[in-house]
C-alpha positions in Angstrom: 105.0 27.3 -33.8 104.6 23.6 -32.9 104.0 22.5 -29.6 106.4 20.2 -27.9 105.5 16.6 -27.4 104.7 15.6 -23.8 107.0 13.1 -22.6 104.2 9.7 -22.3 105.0 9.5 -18.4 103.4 12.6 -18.2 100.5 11.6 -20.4 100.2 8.6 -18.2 99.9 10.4 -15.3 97.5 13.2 -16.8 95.2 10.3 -18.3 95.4 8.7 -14.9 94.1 11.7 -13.2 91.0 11.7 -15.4 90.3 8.3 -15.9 90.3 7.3 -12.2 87.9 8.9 -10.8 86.0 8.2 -13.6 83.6 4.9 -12.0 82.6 7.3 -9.1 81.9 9.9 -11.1 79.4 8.2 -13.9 78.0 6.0 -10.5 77.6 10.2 -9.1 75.5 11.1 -12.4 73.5 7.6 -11.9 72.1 9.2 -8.9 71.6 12.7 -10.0 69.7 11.3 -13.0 67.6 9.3 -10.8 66.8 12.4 -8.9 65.4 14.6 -11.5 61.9 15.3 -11.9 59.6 14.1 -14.4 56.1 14.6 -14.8 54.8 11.7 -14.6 52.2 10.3 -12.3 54.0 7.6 -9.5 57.5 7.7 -11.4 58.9 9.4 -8.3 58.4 5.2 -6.7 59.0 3.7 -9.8 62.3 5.4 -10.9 64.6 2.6 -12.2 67.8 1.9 -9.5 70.5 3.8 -12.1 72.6 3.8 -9.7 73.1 -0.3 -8.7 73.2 -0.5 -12.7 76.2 1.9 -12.5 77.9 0.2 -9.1 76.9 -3.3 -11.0 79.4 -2.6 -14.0 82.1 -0.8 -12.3 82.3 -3.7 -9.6 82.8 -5.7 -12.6 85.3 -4.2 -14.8 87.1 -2.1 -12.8 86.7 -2.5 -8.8 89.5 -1.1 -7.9 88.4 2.6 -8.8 84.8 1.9 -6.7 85.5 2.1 -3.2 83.1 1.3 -0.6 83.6 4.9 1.3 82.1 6.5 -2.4 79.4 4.5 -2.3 78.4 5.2 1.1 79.0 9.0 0.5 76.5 8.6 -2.8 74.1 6.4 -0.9 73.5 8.6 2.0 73.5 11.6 -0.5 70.3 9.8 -2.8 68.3 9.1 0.9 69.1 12.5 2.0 67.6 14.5 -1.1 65.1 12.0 -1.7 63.8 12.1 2.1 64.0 7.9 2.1 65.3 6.7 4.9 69.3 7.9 5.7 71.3 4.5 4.8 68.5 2.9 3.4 70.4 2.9 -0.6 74.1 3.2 1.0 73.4 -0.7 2.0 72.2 -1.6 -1.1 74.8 -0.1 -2.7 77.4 -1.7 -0.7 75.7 -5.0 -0.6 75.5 -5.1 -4.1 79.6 -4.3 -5.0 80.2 -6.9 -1.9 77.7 -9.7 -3.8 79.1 -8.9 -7.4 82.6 -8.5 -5.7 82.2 -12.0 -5.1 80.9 -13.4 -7.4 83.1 -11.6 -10.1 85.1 -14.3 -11.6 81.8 -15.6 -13.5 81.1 -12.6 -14.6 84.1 -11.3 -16.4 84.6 -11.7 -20.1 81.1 -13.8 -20.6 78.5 -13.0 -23.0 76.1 -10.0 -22.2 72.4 -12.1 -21.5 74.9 -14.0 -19.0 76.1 -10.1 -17.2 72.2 -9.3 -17.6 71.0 -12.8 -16.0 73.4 -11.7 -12.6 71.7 -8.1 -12.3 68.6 -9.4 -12.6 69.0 -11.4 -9.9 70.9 -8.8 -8.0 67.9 -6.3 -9.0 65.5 -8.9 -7.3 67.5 -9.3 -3.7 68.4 -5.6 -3.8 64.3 -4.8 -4.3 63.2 -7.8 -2.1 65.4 -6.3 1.0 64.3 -2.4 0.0 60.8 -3.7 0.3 61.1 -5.7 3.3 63.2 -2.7 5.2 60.4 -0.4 4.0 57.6 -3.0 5.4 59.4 -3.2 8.9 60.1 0.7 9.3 56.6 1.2 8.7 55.0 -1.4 10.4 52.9 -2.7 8.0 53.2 -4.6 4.8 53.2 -2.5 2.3 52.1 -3.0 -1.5 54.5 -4.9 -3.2 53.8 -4.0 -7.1 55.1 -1.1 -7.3 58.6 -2.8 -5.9 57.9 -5.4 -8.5 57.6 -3.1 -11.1 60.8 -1.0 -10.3 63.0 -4.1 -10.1 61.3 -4.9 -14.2 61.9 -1.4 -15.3 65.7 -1.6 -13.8 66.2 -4.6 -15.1 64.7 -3.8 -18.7 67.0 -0.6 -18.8 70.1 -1.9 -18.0 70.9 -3.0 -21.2 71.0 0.5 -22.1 73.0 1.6 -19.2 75.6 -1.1 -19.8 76.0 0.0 -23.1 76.8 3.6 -22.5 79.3 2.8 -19.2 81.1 0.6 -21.4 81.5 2.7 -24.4 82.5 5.5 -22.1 84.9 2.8 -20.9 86.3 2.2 -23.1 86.7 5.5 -24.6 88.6 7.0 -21.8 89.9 3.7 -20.7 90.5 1.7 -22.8 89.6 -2.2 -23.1 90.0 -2.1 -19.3 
């Protein structure tokens, strides 16, 4: 027996109740992927910011569906299992959607190494500020090569990143 067609308001509204809360949940699995172990000697300092990559492209394709209290939520969630200081990544986080937020009109339909150049630079303010934060809670000033070489990895993986938000993008969401 066939199955009756569902009427495409429904559809809409179905598909809306998936794809919405899609930008807060890839941004969610950002963070849980930059918690997970590996064995490797230092990663634990040097794990690449997935989650800026993730806030980066949703606060430029689809802002609407990242707000601020999410990224606070995540952020305070990432200090508090990675024992860093509570708030320390929620800034970032919201610094970062408020800098691209801005700055979002040069960003939008422009060739990738262009998208690339503007999280590079955010990589480098969002690692320059960790670092400086870090240096002033501690009361010293603290090593600044192993910042240096986060913000490189970050920066050298977001290719990678950008490609799979966007073809999850625009799987479930279309051109967007």
């Amino acid at each position: 027996m066939a199955r009756p067609a569902i009427p495409a308001s429904e559809r809409r509204h179905v598909d809306t109740l998936v794809v919405r809360p899609l930008p807060i949940l890839t941004t969610l699995l950002a963070a849980v992927i930059s918690l997970q172990p590996i064995r490797i000697p230092g990663y634990d300092e040097l794990t690449p910011a997935f989650t800026l990559m993730a806030v980066y492209h949703w606060t430029i394709y689809r802002p609407d569906l990242v707000p601020p209290l999410s990224l606070l939520m995540i952020g305070v969630a990432q200090d508090l299992v990675t024992g860093a200081p509570v708030g320390i990544t929620a800034l970032v986080l919201l610094f970062a959607r408020a800098s691209v937020l801005h700055q979002r009109r040069y960003f939008v339909n422009r060739p990738f190494p262009f998208m690339w150049a503007g999280f590079a630079m955010l990589t480098g303010g969002a690692m320059l500020f960790v670092w400086l934060l870090h240096c002033v809670l501690d009361g010293a000033m603290l090593d600044s090569r192993v910042t240096a070489f986060r913000a490189v990895l970050t920066i050298f993986l977001f290719p990678l990143a950008s490609f799979l938000l966007g073809r999850t993008q625009r799987a479930l969401m279309g051109a967007g």
